[in-house]
Each structure stands twice: as C-alpha cells, then as structure tokens.
C-alpha positions in Angstrom: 122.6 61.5 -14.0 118.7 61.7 -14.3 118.6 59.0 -12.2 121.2 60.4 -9.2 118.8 63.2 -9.1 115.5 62.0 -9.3 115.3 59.2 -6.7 116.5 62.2 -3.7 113.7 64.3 -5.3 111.1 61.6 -5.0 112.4 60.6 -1.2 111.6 64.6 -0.5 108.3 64.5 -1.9 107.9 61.2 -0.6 108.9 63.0 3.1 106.2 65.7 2.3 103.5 63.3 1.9 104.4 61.2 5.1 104.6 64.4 6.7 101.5 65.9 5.6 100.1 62.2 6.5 101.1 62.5 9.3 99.6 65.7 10.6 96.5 65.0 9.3 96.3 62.4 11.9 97.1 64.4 15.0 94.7 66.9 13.5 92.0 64.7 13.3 92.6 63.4 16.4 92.5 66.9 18.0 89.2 67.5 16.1 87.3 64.2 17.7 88.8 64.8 21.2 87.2 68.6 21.1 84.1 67.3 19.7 83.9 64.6 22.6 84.4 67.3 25.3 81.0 67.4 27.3 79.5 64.3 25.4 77.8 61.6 27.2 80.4 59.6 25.4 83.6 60.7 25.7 85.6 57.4 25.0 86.9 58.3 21.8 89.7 60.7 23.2 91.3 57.5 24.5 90.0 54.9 22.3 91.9 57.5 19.5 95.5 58.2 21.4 96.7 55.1 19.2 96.0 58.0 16.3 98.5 60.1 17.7 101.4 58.0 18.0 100.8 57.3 14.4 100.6 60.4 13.2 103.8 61.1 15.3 105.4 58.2 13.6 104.7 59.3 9.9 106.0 62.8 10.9 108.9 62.3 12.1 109.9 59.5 9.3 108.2 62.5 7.0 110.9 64.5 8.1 114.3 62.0 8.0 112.9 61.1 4.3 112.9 64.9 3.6 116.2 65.7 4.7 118.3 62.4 3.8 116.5 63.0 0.2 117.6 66.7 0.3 121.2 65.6 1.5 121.3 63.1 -1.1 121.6 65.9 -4.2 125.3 66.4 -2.6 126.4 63.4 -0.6 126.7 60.2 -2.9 126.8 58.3 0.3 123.2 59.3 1.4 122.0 58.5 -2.2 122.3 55.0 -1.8 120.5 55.8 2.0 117.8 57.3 0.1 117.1 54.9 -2.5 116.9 52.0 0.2 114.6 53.8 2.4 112.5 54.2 -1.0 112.7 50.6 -1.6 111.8 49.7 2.5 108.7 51.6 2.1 107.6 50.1 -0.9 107.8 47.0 0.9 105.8 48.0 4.1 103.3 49.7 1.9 102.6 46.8 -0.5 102.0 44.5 2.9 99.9 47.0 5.1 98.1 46.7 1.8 97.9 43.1 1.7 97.3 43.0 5.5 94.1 45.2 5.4 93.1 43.5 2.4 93.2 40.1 4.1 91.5 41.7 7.2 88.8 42.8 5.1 88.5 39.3 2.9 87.8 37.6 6.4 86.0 39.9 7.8 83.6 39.9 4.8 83.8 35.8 5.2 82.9 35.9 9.0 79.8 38.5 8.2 78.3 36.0 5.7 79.4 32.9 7.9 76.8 34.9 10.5 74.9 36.1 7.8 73.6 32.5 7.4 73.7 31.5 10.7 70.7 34.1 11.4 69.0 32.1 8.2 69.3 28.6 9.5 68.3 30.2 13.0 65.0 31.7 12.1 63.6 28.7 10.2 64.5 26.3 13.0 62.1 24.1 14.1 60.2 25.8 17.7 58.2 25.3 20.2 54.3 26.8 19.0 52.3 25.2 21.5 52.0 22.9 24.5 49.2 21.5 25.4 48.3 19.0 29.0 45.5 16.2 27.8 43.6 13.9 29.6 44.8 15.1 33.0 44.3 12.5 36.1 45.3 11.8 39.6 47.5 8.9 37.6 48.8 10.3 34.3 48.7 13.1 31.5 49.4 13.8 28.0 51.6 16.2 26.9 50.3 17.2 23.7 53.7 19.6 21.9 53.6 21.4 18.4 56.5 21.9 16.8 56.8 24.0 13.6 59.7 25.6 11.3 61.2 25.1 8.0 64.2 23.7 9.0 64.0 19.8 8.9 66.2 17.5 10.8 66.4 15.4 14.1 65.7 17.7 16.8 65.9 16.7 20.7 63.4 17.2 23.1 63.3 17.4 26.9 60.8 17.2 29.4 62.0 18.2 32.7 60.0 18.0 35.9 60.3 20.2 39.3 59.3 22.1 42.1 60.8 25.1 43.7 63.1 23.1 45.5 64.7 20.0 43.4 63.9 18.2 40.0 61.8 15.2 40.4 62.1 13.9 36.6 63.6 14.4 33.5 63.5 12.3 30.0 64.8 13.3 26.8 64.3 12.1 23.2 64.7 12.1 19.7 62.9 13.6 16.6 62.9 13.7 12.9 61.0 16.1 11.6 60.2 16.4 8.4 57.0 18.6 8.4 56.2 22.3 8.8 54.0 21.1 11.7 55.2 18.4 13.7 52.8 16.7 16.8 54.5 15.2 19.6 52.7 13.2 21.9 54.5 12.6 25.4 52.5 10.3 28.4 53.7 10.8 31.6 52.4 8.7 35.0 52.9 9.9 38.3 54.6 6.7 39.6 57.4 7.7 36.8 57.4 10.9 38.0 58.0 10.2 41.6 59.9 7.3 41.3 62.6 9.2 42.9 61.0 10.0 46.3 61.3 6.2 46.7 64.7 5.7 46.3 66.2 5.5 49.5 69.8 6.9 49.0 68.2 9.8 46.9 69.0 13.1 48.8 66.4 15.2 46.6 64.8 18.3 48.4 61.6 18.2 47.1 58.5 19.2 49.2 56.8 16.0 47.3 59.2 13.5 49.0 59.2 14.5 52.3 57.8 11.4 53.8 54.7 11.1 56.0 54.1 14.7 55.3 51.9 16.3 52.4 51.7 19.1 50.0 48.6 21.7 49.6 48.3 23.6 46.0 51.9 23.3 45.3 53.3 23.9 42.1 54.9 21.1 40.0 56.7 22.7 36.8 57.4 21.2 33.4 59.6 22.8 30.9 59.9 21.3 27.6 63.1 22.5 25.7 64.2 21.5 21.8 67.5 21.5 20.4 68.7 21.0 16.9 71.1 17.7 16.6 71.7 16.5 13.0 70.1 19.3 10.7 69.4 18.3 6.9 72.6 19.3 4.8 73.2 22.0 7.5 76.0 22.3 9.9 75.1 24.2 13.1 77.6 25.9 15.2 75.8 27.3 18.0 75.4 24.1 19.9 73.5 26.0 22.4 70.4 26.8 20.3 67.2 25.9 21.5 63.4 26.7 22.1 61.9 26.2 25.4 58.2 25.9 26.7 56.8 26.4 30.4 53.7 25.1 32.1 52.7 23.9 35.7 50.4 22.0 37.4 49.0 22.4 41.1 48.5 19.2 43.0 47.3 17.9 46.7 49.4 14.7 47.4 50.3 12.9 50.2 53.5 10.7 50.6 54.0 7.3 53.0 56.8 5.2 53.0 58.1 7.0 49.8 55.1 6.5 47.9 53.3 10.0 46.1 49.5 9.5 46.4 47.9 12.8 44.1 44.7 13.8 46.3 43.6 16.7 43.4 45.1 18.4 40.2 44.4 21.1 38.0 46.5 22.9 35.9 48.5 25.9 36.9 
C-alpha cells in the first residue's frame, strides 16, 4: 500500500524537478539573449536556441510526469504508467550520464594527445642558421646549422629558383644526434643548370632563355627540414617543418643551353 502510493508521489516530484529544470533553461536563455543585445557579438542568441527547445522538452515531460503521477493515486491503470516512466528515465539518465562522461574521458585524452604534440614540436630539430661559403662563378657551400633536442632522421631540401620556374631541387637524409648539428651541402652551377640544357624541358626560367642573358637577377634557395623517423616518438603532423631563405644575384649568359656566371654576390 506504501508502495501504490509512494512511486505516484515520487513521479510528481519527479515532474516538479523536470519542470523547474526545465524553466531554468528558457530562463537562462532569455538572460544571455538580453545580455547579447547591442554586443559586438551577438552569436549566442542563436548559437543558444538549441537551449530552448530543451528546456521546452523537460517542461512539458515536467508536466505529463506531474499529472500521470497525480492520476496515478486513483487510477490503478496509470500506476503501472507511472512506475514505467520512473524506470525510462532512470535509464536515459544513467546513459546521458555515461555519454558525457565518455565525452569528457576523450576529450581529456585528445587534450593530452595535443598536449604532447606541442612538446615533441618545440624540441624539434630547426633551422638556426644558414650560411653561403666559398662562393664562385663555379660552386658554393651551403654551410646549415641545425639545432633542437629532439633526435632522429630529419630530411632536408634544398630547392633552387627564380621568379619564374625552379631550376634545382635535391633532398636528403639526416640523423641527428646532437643539440647542434653541421650540414655541409656543395652545390656547382653546371648541377644547377643542368636543366636549361635539356632540350624537351619547358622550364620558364629567365636563366634558360637561350642566346639571351640575365643582369642582377635574383636566384633563390630555400632550405626546408622535416622530421621522418623521430627516436621512440611517433609524429602525426606529417606536415611539420622548419624552413630557411637566402638568394644570390648573378650576371650569366646562356648559348646553346649552356649557363656561363659572368659575376655573383650574395643577395
């Protein structure tokens, strides 16, 4: 007898909480969007409507657990009604809970999953210096420090062009194993303009235009570095890498596909 009356009494005040719920919602709502009025950002009035319709929801559930409950005391048939729609809740409640939980447990996952790719990032190996050596109308050196904590093969790229085409590119691999890594590079002009004498070539560049020359015209070099096989790490962003920029200004003149460099100097 307890029981018949207890579980419509705890479906009411079950109602009254959904209800109250409920209201709080639209209320809140209401608050933010009158707040938002004249604000440089006013998003939140429709970024929030979702609010409503839940608050709507709980409300109106609010009230068909109130009365079925209240019913209930009298109608044996709405008793069993009542208890089930007791139990259904339950049940939604005890997975909304496990839902956010989960939601939470992987969001927390995914922060520290980012929280240590920032680590490994900012002790990757970089780019501190580039240097042009024992520059010549034949050949230079391209004299690179690398430094960072982060130890591992690296791969770096030397690519070659003017404003209107590349000319060269060569690419290679590095293990680094020191805080300070030096990385000498020799590059000849032959190499470099091999392609102005390749006859099915269509490259643009003012440097292989043929029986014509160039005056102070900029050749570019930009070394790049990217991580390939980091020690004991596993790196996601396969995108990562430091880059370094220089030029050089050079006089040539080019016959029957060969690049003769008349003067250099550095950009």
């Amino acid at each position: 007898m307890i029981q018949k009356r207890f579980i419509p009494l705890l479906t009411v005040i079950t109602g009254v909480i959904l209800v109250t719920c409920g209201l709080l919602l639209v209320g809140f709502y209401i608050y933010t969007a009158i707040h938002s009025i004249g604000q440089a950002d006013s998003s939140l009035i429709f970024w929030n409507i979702p609010i409503v319709f839940l608050g709507l929801m709980l409300s109106v559930a609010g009230v068909f657990f109130i009365v079925t409950g209240y019913n209930a005391r009298t109608k044996p048939s709405l008793y069993k009604l009542s208890k089930y729609l007791l139990i259904v809740l339950l049940i939604v409640t005890i997975f909304t809970i496990a839902y956010v939980w989960f939601g939470e447990y992987r969001a927390e996952q995914i922060r520290n999953e980012l929280r240590v790719q920032h680590e490994i990032l900012s002790e990757l190996m970089e780019i501190e210096s580039v240097e042009i050596r024992n520059l010549s109308t034949e050949a230079f050196i391209l004299h690179t420090i690398i430094t960072g904590e982060q130890t591992g093969e690296y791969e770096m790229t030397v690519k070659l062009f003017d404003s209107q085409d590349e000319l060269y590119q060569t690419s290679e691999l590095h293990n680094l194993i020191n805080l300070e890594n030096e990385i000498i590079t020799e590059l000849t002009f032959d190499d470099l303009f091999k392609i102005c004498r390749d006859s099915g070539s269509e490259n643009r560049s003012y440097f292989c235009v043929d029986g014509a020359g160039t005056n102070n015209t900029k050749l570019n070099i930009k070394i790049t570095l990217k991580p390939r096989n980091l020690n004991n790490i596993e790196l996601k962003p396969d995108d990562v890498e430091t880059s370094w920029t220089t030029s050089l200004i050079l006089d040539t003149i080019t016959r029957n596909g060969l690049v003769n460099v008349e003067s250099i100097k550095e950009g």
